[in-house]
C-alpha positions in Angstrom: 0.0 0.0 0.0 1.2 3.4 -0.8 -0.4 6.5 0.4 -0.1 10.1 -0.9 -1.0 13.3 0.3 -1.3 15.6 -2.3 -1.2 19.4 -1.7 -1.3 22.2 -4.7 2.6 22.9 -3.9 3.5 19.3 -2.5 3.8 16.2 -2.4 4.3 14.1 0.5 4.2 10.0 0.8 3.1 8.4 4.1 3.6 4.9 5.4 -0.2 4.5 7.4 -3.5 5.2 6.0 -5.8 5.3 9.8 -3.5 8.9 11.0 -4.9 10.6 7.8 -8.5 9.7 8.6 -8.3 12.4 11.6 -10.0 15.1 11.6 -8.1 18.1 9.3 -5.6 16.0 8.5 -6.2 16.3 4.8 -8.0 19.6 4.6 -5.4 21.0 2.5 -5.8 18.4 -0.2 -6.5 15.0 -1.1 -5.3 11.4 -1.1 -4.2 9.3 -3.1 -4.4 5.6 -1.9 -3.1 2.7 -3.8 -3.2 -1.0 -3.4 -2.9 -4.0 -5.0 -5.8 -6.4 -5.1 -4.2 -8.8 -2.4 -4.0 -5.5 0.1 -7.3 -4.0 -0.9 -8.8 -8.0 0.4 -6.4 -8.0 3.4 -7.1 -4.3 4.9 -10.8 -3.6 3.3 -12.1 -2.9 6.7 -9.3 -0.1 7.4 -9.7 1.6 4.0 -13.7 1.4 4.4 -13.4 3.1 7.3 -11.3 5.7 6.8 -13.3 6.5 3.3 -16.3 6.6 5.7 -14.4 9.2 7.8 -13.2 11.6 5.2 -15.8 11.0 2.2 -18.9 10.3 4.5 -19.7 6.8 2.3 -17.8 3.6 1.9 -17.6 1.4 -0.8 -20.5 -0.2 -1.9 -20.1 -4.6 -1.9 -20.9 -4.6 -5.2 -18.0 -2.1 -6.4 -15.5 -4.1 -3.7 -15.8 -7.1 -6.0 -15.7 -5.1 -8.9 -12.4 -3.6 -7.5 -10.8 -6.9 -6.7 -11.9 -8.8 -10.1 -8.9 -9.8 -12.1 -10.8 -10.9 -15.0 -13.1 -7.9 -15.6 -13.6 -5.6 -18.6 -13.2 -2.2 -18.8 -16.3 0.1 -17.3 -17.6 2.8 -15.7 -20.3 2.7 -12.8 -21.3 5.7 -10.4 -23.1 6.5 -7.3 -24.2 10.0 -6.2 -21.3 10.2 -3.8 -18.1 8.6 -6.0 -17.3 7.3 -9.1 -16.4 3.7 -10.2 -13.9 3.2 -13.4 -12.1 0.1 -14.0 -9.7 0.4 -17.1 -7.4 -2.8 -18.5 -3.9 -1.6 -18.5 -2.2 -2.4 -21.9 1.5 -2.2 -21.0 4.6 -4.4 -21.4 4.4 -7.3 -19.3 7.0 -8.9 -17.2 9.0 -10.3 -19.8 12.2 -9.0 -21.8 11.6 -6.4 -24.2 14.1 -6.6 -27.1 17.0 -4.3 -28.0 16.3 -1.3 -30.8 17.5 -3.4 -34.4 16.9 -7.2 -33.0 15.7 -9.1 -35.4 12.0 -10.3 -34.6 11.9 -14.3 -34.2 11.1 -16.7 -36.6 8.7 -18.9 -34.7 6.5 -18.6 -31.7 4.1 -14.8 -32.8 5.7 -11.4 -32.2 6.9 -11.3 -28.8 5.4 -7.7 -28.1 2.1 -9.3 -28.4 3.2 -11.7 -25.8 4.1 -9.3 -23.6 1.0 -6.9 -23.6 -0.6 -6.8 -20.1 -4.5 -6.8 -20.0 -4.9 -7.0 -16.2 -7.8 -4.2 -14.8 -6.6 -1.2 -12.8 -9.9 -0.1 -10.9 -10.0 3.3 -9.7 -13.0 5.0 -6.9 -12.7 8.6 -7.4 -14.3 10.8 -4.5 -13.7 14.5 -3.8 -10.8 13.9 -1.4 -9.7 10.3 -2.0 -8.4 8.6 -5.0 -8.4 5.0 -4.5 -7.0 2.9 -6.8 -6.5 -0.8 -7.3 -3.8 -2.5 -9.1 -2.4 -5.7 -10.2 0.1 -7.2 -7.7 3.6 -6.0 -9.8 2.1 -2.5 -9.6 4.1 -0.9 -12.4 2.2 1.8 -13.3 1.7 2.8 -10.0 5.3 2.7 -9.1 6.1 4.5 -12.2 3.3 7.7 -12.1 4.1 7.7 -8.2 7.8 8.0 -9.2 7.5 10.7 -11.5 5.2 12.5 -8.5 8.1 12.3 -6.3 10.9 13.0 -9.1 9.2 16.4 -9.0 9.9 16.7 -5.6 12.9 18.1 -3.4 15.1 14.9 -2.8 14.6 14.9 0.9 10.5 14.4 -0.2 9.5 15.0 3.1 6.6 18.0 1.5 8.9 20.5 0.2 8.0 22.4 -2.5 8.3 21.6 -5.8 10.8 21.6 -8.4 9.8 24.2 -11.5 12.0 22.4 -13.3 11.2 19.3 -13.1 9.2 17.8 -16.4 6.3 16.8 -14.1 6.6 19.9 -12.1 2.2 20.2 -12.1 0.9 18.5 -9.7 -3.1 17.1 -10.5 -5.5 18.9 -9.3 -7.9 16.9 -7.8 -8.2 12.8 -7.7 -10.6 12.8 -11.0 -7.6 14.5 -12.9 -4.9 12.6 -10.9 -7.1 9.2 -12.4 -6.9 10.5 -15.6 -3.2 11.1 -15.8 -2.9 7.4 -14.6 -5.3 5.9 -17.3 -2.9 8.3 -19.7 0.3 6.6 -18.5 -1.0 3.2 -19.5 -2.1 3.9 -22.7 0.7 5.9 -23.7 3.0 2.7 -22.4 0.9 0.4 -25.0 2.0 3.4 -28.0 5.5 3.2 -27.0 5.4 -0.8 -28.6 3.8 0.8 -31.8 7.1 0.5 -33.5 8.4 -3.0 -32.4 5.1 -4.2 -33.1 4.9 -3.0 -37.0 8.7 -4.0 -37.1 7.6 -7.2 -35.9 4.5 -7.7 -38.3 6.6 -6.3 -41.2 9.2 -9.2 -41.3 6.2 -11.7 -41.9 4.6 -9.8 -43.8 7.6 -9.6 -46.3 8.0 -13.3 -45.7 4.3 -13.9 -47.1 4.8 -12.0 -50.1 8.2 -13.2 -50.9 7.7 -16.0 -53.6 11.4 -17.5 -53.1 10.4 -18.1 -49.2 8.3 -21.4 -47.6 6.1 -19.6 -45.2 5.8 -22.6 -42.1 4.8 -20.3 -38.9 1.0 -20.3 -39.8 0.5 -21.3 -35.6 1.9 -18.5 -34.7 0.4 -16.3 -37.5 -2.6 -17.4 -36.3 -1.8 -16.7 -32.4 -0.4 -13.2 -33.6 -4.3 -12.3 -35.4 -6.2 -13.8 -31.9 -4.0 -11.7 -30.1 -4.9 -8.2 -32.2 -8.5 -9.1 -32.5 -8.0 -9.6 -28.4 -6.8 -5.6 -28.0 -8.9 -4.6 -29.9 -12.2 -5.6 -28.0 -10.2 -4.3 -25.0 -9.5 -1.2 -26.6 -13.0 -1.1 -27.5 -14.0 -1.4 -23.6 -11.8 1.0 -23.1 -13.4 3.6 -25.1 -16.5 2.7 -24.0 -15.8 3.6 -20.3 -14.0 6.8 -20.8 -16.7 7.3 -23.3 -19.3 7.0 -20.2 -17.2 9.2 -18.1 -17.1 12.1 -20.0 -21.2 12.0 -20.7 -21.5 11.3 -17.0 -19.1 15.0 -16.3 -21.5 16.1 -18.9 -24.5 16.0 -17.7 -23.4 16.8 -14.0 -24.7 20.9 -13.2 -22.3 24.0 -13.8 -19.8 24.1 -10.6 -20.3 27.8 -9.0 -16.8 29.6 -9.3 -14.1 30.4 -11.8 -11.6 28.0 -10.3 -14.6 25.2 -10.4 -15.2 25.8 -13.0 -11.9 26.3 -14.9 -11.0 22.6 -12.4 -14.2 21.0 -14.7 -12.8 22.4 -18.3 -9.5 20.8 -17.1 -11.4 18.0 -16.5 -13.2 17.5 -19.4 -10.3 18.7 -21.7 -8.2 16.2 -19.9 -10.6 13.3 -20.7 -10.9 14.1 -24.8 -7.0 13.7 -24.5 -7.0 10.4 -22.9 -10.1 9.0 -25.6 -8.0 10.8 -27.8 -5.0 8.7 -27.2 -7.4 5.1 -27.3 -8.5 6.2 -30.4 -4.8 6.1 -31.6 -4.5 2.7 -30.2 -7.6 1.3 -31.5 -7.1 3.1 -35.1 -3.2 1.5 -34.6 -4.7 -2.2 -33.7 -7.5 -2.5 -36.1 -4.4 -1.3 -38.8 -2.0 -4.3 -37.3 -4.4 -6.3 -37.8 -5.8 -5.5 -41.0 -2.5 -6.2 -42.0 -1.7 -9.1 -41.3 -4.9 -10.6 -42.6 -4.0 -8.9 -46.1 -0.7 -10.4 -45.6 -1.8 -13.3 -45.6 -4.3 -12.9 -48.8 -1.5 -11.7 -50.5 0.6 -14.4 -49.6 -2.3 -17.0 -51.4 -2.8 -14.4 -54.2 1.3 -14.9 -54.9 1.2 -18.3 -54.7 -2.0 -18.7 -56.8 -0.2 -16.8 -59.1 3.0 -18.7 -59.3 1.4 -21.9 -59.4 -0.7 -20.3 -62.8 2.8 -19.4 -64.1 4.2 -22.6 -63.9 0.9 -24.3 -65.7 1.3 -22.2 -68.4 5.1 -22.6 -68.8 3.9 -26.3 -69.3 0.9 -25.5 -71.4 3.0 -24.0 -73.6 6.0 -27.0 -73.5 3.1 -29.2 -74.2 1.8 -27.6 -77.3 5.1 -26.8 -78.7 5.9 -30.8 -78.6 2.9 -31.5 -79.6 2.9 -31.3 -83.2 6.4 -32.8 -82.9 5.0 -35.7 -81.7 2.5 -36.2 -84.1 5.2 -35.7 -86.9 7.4 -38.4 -84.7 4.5 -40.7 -84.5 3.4 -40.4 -88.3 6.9 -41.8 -89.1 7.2 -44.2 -86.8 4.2 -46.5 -88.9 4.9 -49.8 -90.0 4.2 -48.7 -93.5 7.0 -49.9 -96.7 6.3 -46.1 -98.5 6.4 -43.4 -96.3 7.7 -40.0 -97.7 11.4 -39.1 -97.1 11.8 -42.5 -95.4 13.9 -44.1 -98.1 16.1 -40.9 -99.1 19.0 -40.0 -97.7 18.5 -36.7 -96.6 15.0 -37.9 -95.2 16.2 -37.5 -91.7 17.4 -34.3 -92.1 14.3 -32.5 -93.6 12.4 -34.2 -90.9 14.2 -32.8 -88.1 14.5 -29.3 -89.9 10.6 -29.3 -90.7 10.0 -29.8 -86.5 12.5 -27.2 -85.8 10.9 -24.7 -87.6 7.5 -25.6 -86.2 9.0 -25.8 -83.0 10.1 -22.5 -83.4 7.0 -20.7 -84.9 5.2 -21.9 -82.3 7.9 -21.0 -79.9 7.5 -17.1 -81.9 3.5 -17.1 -81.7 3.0 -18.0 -78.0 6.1 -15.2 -77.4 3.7 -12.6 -79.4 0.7 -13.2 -77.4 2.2 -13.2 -73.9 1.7 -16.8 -73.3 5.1 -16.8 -72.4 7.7 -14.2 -70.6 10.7 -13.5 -69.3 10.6 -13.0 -65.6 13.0 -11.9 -63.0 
């Protein structure tokens, strides 16, 4: 469990959850309280009761199993005191990325798509409290609540911030601080754009190419599940930021510039981040449009290599043809056949199926029945 305590100018990370639940301990700002599933099971009672203590409501049961689902699908759900959104991460997984120029492998599917990470981060947004749930390696937790303390002073004990620092804005509330969480995991799926398209290209130009024998069709076939997989996530995905921004939508004007200017923010932060899924569901739906026309063209090549060779052999055929029939016309048991009993026979023979030979050779060259190719 890590817990944050947010402040317009600071940032400060504390080590218990019940000393914030005190009266005016947080009246300065809002938390930001993060678990994994396991710790969200093993300390539900303390986290109900300190949301009951600082939001006025705990979590509903229903939403508590919603929270702790591993298997779930992106949504959004809300009640008139906090809001429910559970989001599948797509990020690198635990296993090895590959170094810039690697070669992709020849068996076994692209090995970004292996590595894609669909587990659900839930989040339960409430005007003070952000609490969010994640899978049990917690990377993009770690990593957002790294960059939050990055901007820090090094001694992080609530100094103020860095100007500097890249990440030098703190979020202004825990809908925005959500948002910019949901923002880091979809960027971390369009960081793999390019391995991915590397990845696809080599088979691709392994389908096309005549010269090669294509054998991977398992993992071709693994590689297409896996894109038509992401993209029903990335579909879910949409649909729940989708359902967040009509639910901001239809919520009444705030009273106050700074309300209302923190609801523009809002809103303009939540286009961004549908903005960004639409980019990975545009990229996806591409991938995988691919590799299905990779694999038509692949047929399409072969189909027309295999029409090649038939008429290379149409074309022996009926060029020997008549040179048979001239062979076979001679070959009778008759006593008086023409040319058999002089003694240049042979010779005008042979000359009068080379010429045919090569007229015939000459016409099927004029009408493109046969060509040179490279």
């Amino acid at each position: 469990m890590r817990i944050f305590h947010i402040r317009p100018a600071q940032v400060t990370e504390h080590a218990e959850l019940l000393p914030l639940a005190q009266p005016g301990a947080c009246a300065d700002g809002y938390l930001w309280v993060s678990l994994t599933r396991a710790e969200l099971r093993a300390s539900l009672a303390e986290v109900q009761s300190v949301l009951q203590s600082l939001c006025a409501t705990p979590l509903l049961d229903l939403h508590v199993s919603d929270l702790l689902n591993d298997q779930l699908p992106s949504h959004y759900d809300y009640t008139s005191q906090y809001d429910v959104l559970v989001f599948r991460r797509l990020a690198v997984g635990v296993g090895d990325v590959p170094k810039t120029g690697e070669p992709p492998l020849a068996t076994g599917g692209p090995p970004a798509l292996r590595r894609i990470d669909t587990r659900p981060v839930g989040f339960a947004v409430f005007d003070r409290v952000l609490l969010s749930v994640h899978p049990e390696d917690s990377t993009v937790r770690d990593a957002f609540a790294a960059r939050l303390l990055a901007a820090a002073s090094p001694d992080n004990g609530g100094a103020p911030l860095d100007v500097r620092a890249v990440s030098a804005r703190v979020p202004t509330g825990p809908a925005d601080l959500m948002l910019r969480v949901i923002n880091q995991i979809v960027d971390g799926y369009l960081e793999l754009r390019r391995d991915m398209s590397r990845q696809l290209d080599h088979w691709q130009a392994a389908l096309i190419d005549p010269r090669s024998r294509f054998t991977n069709w398992g993992a071709l076939m693994d590689a297409r599940q896996s894109l038509h997989h992401l993209d029903e996530i990335c579909d879910d995905q949409r649909s729940a930021v989708q359902d967040w921004i009509d639910s901001l939508e239809t919520l009444p004007p705030p009273e106050g510039a700074a309300a209302l200017r923190e609801r523009e923010l809002i809103m303009v932060r939540s286009r961004d981040v549908l903005e960004h899924i639409e980019r990975v569901v545009h990229h996806v739906r591409r991938l995988e449009q691919n590799a299905e026309t990779a694999v038509q063209m692949h047929f399409s090549v072969q189909s027309h290599r295999a029409n090649d060779i038939m008429r290379v052999l149409t074309v022996l055929t009926a060029v020997f043809l008549p040179l048979n029939l001239i062979a076979g016309i001679f070959g009778m048991n008759f006593e008086f056949i023409p040319l058999v009993h002089k003694a240049d026979g042979f010779w005008i023979a042979m000359g009068a199926m080379a010429s045919i030979a090569l007229l015939l050779v000459l016409v099927f060259w004029r009408k493109r029945y046969i060509a040179r190719t490279r």
